[in-house]
N, C-alpha and C positions, 0 to 999 in steps of 0.2 A: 580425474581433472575437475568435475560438479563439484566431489567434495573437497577437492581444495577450494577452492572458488567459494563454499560456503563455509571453510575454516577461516580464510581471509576475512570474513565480515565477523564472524563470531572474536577472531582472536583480535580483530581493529589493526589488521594489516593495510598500510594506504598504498602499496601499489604490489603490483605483478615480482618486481627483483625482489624488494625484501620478504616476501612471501617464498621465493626459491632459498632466500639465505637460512628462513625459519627451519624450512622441511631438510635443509642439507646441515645443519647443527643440533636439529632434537629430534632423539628419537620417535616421541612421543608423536609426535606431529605425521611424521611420515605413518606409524602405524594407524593414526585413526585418516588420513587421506588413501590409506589401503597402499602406498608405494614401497618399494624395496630399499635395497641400499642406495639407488640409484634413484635421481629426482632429477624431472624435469628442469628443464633450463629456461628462462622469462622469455625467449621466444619461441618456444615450444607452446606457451600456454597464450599469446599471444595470436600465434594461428589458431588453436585451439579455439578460441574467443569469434576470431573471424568468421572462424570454417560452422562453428555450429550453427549461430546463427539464435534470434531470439527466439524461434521455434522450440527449441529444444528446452531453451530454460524456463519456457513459459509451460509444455509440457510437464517436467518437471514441476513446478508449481501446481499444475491442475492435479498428476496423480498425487501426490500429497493432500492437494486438499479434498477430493475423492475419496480420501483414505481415511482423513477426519470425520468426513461427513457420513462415513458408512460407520464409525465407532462411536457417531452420535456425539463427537466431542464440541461440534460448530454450534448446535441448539437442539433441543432435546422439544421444542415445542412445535405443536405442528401449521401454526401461525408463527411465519419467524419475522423478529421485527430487525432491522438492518439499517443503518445508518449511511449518510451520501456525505462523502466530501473531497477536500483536494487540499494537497500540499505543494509548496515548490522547491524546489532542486534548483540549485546553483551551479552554471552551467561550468564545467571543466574551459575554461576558454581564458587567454590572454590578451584580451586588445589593450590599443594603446594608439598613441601618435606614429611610435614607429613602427606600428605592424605589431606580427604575434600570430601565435593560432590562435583560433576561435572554430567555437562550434554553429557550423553553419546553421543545421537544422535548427536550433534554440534561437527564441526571440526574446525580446523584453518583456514582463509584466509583473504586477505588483508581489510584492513579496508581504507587505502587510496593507496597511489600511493609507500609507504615503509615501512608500519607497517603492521604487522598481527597480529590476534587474535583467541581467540576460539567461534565461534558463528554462526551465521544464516544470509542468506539473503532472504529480501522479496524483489521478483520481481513480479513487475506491470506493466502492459497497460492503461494507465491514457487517459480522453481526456482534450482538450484544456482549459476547466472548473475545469481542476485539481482534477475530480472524477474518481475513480479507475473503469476501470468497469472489468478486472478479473486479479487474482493474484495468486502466486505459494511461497512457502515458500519453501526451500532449505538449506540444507549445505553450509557452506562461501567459502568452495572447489570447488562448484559446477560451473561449467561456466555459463556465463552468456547467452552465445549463445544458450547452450543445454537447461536453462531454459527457452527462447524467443520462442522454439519451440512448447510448450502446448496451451503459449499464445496466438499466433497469429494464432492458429488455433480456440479456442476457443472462440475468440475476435468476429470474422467473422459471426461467428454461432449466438451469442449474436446479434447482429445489426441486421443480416439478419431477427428478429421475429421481430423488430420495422421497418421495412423495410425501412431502412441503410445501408451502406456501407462504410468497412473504404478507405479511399482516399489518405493519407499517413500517412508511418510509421516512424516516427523522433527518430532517435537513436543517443547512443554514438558511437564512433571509436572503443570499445570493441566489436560491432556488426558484423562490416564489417565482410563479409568472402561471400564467390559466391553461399554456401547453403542457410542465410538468405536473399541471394536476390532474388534469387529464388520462397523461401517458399514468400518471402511480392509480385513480381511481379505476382506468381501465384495466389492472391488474387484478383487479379484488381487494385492494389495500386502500390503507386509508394516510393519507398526505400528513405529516406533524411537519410546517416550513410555518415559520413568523412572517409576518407583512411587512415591511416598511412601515416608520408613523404615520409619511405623509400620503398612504393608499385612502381614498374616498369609500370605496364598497370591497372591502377587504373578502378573499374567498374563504378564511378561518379566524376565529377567535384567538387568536395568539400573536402578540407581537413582542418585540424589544425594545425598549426605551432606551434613550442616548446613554446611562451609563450601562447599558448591555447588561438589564435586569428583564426577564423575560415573563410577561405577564399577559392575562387571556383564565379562558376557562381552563381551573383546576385538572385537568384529568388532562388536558393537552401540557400543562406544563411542567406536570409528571413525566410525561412520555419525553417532551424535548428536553428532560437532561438526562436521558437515556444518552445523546448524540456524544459525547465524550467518549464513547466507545471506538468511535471510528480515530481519535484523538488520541487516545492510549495506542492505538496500532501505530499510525504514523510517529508518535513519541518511541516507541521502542526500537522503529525502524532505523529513527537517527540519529538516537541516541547509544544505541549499546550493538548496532548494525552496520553503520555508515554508510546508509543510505544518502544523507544530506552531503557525504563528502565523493563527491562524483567525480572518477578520474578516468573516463570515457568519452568520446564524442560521436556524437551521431545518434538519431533517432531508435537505431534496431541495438546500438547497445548500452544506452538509458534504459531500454524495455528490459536488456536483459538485466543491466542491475538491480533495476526495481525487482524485477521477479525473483532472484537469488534472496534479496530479503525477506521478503515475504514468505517464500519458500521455507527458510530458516526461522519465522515464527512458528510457522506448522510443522516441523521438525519439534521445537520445542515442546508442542502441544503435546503432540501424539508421545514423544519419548516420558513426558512424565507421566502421562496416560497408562501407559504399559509397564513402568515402573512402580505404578499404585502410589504416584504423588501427586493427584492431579491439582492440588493448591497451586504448583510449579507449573501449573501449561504458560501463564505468563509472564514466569520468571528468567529471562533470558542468560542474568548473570550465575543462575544455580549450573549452569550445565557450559560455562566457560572456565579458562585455567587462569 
């Protein structure tokens, strides 16, 4: 049932029934979800979905990336530098004048720099190889600071079992503020987040000017276009995963969707890893039909 669940995102199936029409018309399908001649039926996979629960897919997610991190494929440096940020998800919900479902848990917030919406963000700590190594799923109201704070506690924890450590934390300008510098310099690391223009006694030499040209000391603004790292993940996510097309409601299985994607980038890694193609760890479309 996992690996149907991660053929649906690799094959860009958008819900549960056409995913049972796929596996009961090609064979091909049903052989790599490991089923027989006989496939599940859209409410079998449904309970499925309820009964696991995001435990399970997030499980999933971590032995994978356990699995990465033990064949060295995440970062190969013992200083590892890891990128912070967040995306939004648009919430599976219909409202209207006349009613509709809607997803309760999901609230409003911005989807860019003057639109808002009703939905979710998934925030990640990605490394420079643009694999997630842990993530939080939120409310679109939620700041983005108060979500950085699980992470980069929990990031630390993770590396420290491969006996790593992360070496810097490259953020957006939504970061700044003298609590997360704090929380990254009491890690052993060292903070790469731009200032605002209009900060008086800025904590770093690095800022962004209004047409979002990033300028400050040379050697900081090497590091902060490192940050498109974490940018390439959530790009692959929603692009070639359907992450961004969200047909679930509720908090515990938004968590599990995000995790099946993410999941299915490290699936990618490691299979080209062990195929001796590793130019393909983030080529998601070489290992689709």
């Amino acid at each position: 049932m996992l690996l149907a669940l991660m053929f649906m995102r690799f094959e860009a199936i958008p819900s549960v029934r056409k995913l049972c029409r796929r596996l009961e018309r090609r064979q091909y399908a049903r052989e790599i979800c490991e089923f027989g001649d006989e496939t599940p039926k859209h409410n079998t996979f449904s309970l499925f979905i309820t009964r696991a629960g995001p435990e399970a897919i997030e499980g999933l997610f971590k032995e994978l990336r356990d699995q990465a991190l033990g064949m060295r494929i995440v970062d190969d440096e013992e200083a590892v530098k890891v990128s912070l940020d967040s995306t939004f998800i648009k919430a599976y919900s219909r409202r209207g004048r006349k009613g509709g479902k809607s997803d309760r848990g999901a609230r409003v917030g911005k989807t860019d720099r003057r639109n808002y919406e009703l939905g979710w963000r998934a925030h990640a700590v990605v490394s420079m190889k643009a694999l997630p190594l842990t993530y939080v799923v939120r409310a679109a109201n939620v700041n983005d600071k108060d979500a950085a704070r699980p992470l980069l506690k929990e990031a630390p924890l993770l590396l420290r079992r491969w006996w790593r450590r992360i070496g810097h934390v490259i953020a957006d300008r939504q970061y700044y503020s003298a609590e997360v510098f704090e929380l990254v310099r009491g890690l052993g690391a060292e903070p790469v987040i731009p200032h605002p223009a209009n900060v008086k006694e800025p904590l770093i030499d690095l800022w962004l000017t209004k047409r979002f040209k990033v300028r400050g000391d040379p050697r900081l603004v090497g590091l902060y276009r490192l940050r498109m790292s974490v940018e390439r993940s959530f790009k692959a996510g929603k692009l070639e995963l359907m992450m961004g097309k969200l047909r679930w409601r509720g908090v515990a299985k938004v968590r599990m969707h995000v995790g099946i994607c993410f999941a299915c980038i490290y699936v990618v890694a490691i299979v080209a890893h062990k195929i001796g193609r590793p130019e393909l760890a983030n080529c998601i479309a070489a290992f689709t039909y």
